[in-house]
Every structure is written in C-alpha cells, then in structure tokens.
C-alpha positions in Angstrom: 111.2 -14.0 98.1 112.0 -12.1 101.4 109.7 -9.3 101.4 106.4 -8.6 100.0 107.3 -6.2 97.1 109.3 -9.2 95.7 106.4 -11.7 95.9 103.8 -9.4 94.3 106.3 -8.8 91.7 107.3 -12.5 91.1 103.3 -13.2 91.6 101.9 -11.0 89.0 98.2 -11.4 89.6 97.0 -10.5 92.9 93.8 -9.5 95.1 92.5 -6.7 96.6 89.5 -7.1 99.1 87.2 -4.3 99.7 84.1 -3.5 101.7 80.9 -2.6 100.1 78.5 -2.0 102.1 77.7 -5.4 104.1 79.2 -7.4 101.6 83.3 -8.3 100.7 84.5 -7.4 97.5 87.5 -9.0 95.6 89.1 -7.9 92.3 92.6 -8.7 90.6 95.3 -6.2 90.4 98.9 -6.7 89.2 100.8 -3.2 89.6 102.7 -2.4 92.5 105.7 0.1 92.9 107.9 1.2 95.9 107.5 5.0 96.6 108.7 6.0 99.6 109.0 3.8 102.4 105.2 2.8 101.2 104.6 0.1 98.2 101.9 1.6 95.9 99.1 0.8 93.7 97.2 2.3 91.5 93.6 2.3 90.2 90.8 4.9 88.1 88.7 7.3 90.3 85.2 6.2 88.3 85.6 2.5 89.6 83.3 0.9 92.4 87.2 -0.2 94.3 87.9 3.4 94.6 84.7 4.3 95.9 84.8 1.3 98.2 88.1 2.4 99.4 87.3 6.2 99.9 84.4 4.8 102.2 86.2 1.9 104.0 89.7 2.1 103.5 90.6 -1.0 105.5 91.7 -3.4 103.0 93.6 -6.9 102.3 95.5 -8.3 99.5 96.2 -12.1 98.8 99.0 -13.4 96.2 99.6 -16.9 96.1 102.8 -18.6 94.6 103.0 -22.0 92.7 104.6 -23.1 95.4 101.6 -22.9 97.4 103.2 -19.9 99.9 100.4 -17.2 99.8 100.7 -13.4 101.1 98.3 -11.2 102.9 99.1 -7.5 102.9 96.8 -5.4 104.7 96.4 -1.7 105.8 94.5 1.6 105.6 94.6 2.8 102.0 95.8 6.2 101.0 95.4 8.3 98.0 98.0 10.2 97.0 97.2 12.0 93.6 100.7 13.9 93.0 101.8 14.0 89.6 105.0 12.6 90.9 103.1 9.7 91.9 101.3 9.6 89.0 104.2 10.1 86.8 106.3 7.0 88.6 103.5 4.8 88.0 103.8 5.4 84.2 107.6 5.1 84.3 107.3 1.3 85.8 104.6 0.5 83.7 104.6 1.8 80.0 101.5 -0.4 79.7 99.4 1.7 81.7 99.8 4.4 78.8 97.3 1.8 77.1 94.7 2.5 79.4 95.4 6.2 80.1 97.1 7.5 77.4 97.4 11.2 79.4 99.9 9.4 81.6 100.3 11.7 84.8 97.7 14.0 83.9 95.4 11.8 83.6 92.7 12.9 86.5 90.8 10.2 87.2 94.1 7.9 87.3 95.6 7.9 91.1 97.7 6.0 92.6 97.4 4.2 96.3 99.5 2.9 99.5 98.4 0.9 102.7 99.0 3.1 105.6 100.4 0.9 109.0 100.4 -2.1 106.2 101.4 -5.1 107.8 102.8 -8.6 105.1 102.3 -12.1 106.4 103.6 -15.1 104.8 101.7 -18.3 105.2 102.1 -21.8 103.9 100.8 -25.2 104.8 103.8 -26.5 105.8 105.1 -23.3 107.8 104.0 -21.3 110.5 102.7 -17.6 109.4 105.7 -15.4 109.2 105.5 -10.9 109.2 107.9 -9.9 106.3 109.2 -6.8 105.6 107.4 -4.7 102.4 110.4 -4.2 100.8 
C-alpha cells in the first residue's frame, strides 16, 4: 500500500478526530473516494462531526493495518455539496442508499475533502514516511 487512498481502502475502518470545544473528538468512518485530485468523505449535516467540522475544520485521521503500519491524514476539511459529489458517493457505495435512500438529493447528506492534506506512514520498526493520497 503506496499511498493513502489504498490503505484506507485495504483498512476499512478508520478515524476521524475533531475539535469540540476544548475537548478531542474521535469517531469511525469507512468511506473514502477519489474526486479530483482530493480523496473525499462523506458524512449527514444533523451530526455533532459536521458541526465540529464547520467550526474547526482542522482535522486528523488514523487507520491502522494488521501489520501494525498506521496512517495519519490530516488537513482542513471542505464541504463540497454538488450533486456530482453527492451522486459519486452513491455510485461507490450502493450501501449508502441504506442510509439515505434520496441518494444525491438527499440534503442533509454532503460529502467532504481535506484541503493541503498531508499522509504519513508510521510503524514501529520504520521511520515516519509522507505518501502520496493517491
């Protein structure tokens, strides 16, 4: 896994970290799509994340591999609410339509990138490493 798009995908489960206030917040999230030159995420407008985000969109990412390698993406996150957007997300994940069966016009689904995002590869045997997102 060369660049950071690959080991999200091979490393289904990941973590976002938000701020909230004075306090960290960390929640799991396991879509991820290249759009762009950007890799994108998605969430739902009514949740505390987006709210965080909206506020302090600084944020970090963590997936970790049974291998024991872990990345750390980070950046500035940016909404974009296109239908385009929106309508790619659906098309890489039918399982979304579970959650929002409106697909791309659903309106409180949008979809995210990390502006300036920067992927580190870490592992207790190596020295950290910048990858490429994709």
């Amino acid at each position: 896994m060369s660049t950071a798009y690959e080991f999200l995908k091979a490393n289904q489960v990941f973590h976002l970290a938000t701020v909230d206030g004075a306090r960290a917040r960390v929640r799991p999230f396991g879509f991820v799509m290249k759009r762009g030159n950007a890799l994108y995420f998605c969430t739902n407008k009514t949740k505390d994340v987006y709210k965080q985000m909206v506020k302090y969109p600084d944020v970090e990412m963590s997936a970790m591999a049974a291998d024991g390698k872990w990345l750390r993406l980070c950046g500035k996150a940016v909404f974009d609410e296109s239908r385009d957007a929106k309508a790619q997300a659906f098309t890489e994940s039918a399982m979304l339509l579970q959650i929002y069966p409106k697909g791309a016009d659903e309106e409180i689904f949008v979809t995210f990138y990390l502006k300036d995002a920067e992927a580190t590869l870490y592992s207790f045997a190596d020295a950290p490493k910048k990858i490429p997102l994709f």
